[in-house]
N, C-alpha and C positions, 0 to 999 in steps of 0.2 A: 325331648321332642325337637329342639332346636338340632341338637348335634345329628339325627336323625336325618333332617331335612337336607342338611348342609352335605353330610356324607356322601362321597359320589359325586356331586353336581359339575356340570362343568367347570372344569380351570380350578378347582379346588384339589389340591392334593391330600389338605389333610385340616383338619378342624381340632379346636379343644376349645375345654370350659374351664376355669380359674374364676379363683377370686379376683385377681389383678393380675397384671404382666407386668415385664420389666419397666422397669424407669417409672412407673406411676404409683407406688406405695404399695408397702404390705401391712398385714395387721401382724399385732408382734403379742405373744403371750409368754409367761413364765413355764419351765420346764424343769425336769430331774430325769436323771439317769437311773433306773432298777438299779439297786445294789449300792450305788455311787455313795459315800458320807453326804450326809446336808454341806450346804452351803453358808458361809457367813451370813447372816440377817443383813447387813446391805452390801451384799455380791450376790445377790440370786440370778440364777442363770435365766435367760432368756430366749426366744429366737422368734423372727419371721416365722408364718406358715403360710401354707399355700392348700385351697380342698381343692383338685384337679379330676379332672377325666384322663382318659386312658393314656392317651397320643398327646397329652400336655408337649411331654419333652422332644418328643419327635417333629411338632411342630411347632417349638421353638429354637428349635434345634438344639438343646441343652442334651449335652454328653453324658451316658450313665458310664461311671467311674469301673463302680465294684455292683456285686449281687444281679438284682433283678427291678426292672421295673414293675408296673401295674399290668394286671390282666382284668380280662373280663369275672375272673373268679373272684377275684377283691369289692366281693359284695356286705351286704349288711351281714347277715348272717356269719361270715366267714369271721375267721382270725383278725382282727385289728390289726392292720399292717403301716409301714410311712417307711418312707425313705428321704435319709436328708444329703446336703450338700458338704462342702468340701470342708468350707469354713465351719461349719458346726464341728465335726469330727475333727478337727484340727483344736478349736479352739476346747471340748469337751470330753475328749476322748485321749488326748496326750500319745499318740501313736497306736492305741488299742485299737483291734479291728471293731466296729459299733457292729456288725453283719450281727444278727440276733440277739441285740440289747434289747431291753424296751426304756420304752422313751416314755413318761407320766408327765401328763398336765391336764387342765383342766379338772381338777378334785381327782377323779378317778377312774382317768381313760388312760388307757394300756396302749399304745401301740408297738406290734415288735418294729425293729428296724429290719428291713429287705434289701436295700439299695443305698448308694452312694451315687449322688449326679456333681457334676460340674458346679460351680458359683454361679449365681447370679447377680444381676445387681437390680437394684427395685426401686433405690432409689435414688442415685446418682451415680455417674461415669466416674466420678472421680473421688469419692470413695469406695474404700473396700468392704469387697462386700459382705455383706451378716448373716450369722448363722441363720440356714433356712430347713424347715421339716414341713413334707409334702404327707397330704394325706388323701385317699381314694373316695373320690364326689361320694361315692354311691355308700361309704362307710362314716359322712359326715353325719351329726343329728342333732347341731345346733342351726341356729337361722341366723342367716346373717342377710342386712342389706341391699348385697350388691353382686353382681358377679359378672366375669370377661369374657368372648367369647372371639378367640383366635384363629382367624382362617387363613390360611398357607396356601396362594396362588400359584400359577405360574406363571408367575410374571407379566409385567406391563400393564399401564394404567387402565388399558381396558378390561382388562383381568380385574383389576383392584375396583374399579369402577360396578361391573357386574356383581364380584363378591360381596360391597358393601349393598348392595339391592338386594341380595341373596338373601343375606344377614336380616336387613328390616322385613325382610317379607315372613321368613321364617321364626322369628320374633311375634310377628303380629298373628300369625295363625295360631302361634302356641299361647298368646294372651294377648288380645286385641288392647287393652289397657292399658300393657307394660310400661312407661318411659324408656328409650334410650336415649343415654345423655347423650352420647355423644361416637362416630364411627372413626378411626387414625390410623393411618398405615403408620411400620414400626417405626420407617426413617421420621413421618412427623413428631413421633412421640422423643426419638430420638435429637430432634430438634428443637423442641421445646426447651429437653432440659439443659440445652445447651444453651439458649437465647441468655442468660444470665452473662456466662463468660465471652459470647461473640460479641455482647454489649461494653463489657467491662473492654475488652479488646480494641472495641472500634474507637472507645473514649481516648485508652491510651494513646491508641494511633492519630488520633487527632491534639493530643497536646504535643505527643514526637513533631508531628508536621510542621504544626503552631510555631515548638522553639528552634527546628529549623528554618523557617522562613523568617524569624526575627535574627538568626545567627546569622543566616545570610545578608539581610538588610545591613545588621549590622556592619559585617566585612565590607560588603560595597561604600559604606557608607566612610569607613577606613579609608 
């Protein structure tokens, strides 16, 4: 209902619904490859995932590699499908094309693989980023929590301004009850996870300054 509303509206180019976006956490579960040997009891493979709507990657601008992405036909009913990222397939697949593997987790969900997209990073700039496996909102049928909802402007704060009203309004028609925590353009979100090292930065720069002004005292004082 939400993506509904948003759809079209002025200065919006394109909407989607996640669990989370980049730089603010993923949830991460165990996985196996159809076919693949087990794993050692403590190497069990892992990954990020992500349950998305359609235009996720389009409106995060995350590049499909290889296959296909989502359509409107990746419904309940249909085939279990997922598509994952770079680093999964790098790290699980050892050069094999994943394009119609299935992917097992959760006791006994199937999905085939469809797509290859780009990396993400979920949870910091400066790590590399972890294997991730996308799966179609409309084909999730566990509950989870929480979830994002990313709108793609056209630019400028008045843009971003309107879209975050857009956002609450559309929100409260679809549940007048809901909570949202909290509304961030990407550079803030982008900023945040940086405030750690521009702190750490500004320290150093202030003890460099420190023992320059006492190296200079000093020489004068020569």
């Amino acid at each position: 209902t939400v993506l509904d509303k948003l759809r079209g509206a002025q200065g919006v180019k394109a909407v989607a619904a996640s669990f989370t976006v980049p730089l603010t956490g993923a949830p991460n579960r165990g996985i196996r490859i159809e076919g693949d040997p087990p794993f050692p009891p403590d190497n069990q493979p892992n990954a990020d995932f992500q349950v998305i709507s359609q235009d996720y990657f389009r409106t995060l601008g995350i590049t499909l590699i290889a296959g296909r992405g989502f359509s409107a036909a990746d419904r309940a009913q249909a085939p279990a499908v997922a598509i994952v990222n770079q680093a999964l397939v790098d790290k699980y697949f050892s050069g094999r094309d994943p394009l119609g593997r299935v992917l097992l987790f959760g006791g006994s969900k199937r999905h085939e693989i469809v797509g290859v997209v780009a990396d993400s990073r979920y949870r910091s700039v400066e790590l590399e980023p972890d294997p991730t496996f996308y799966l179609p909102l409309e084909q999730n049928d566990e509950r989870w929590p929480f979830l994002a909802f990313t709108v793609w402007t056209d630019g400028g704060p008045a843009a971003t301004t309107a879209a975050a009203g857009l956002l609450r309004s559309a929100v409260r028609q679809a549940d007048a009850q809901q909570p949202i925590s909290r509304i961030r353009s990407i550079e803030e979100i982008l900023g945040d996870s940086m405030a750690a090292r521009r702190f750490n930065t500004w320290i150093v720069g202030l003890f460099a300054a420190t023992a320059l002004l006492l190296a200079a005292i000093g020489t004068y004082g020569v």
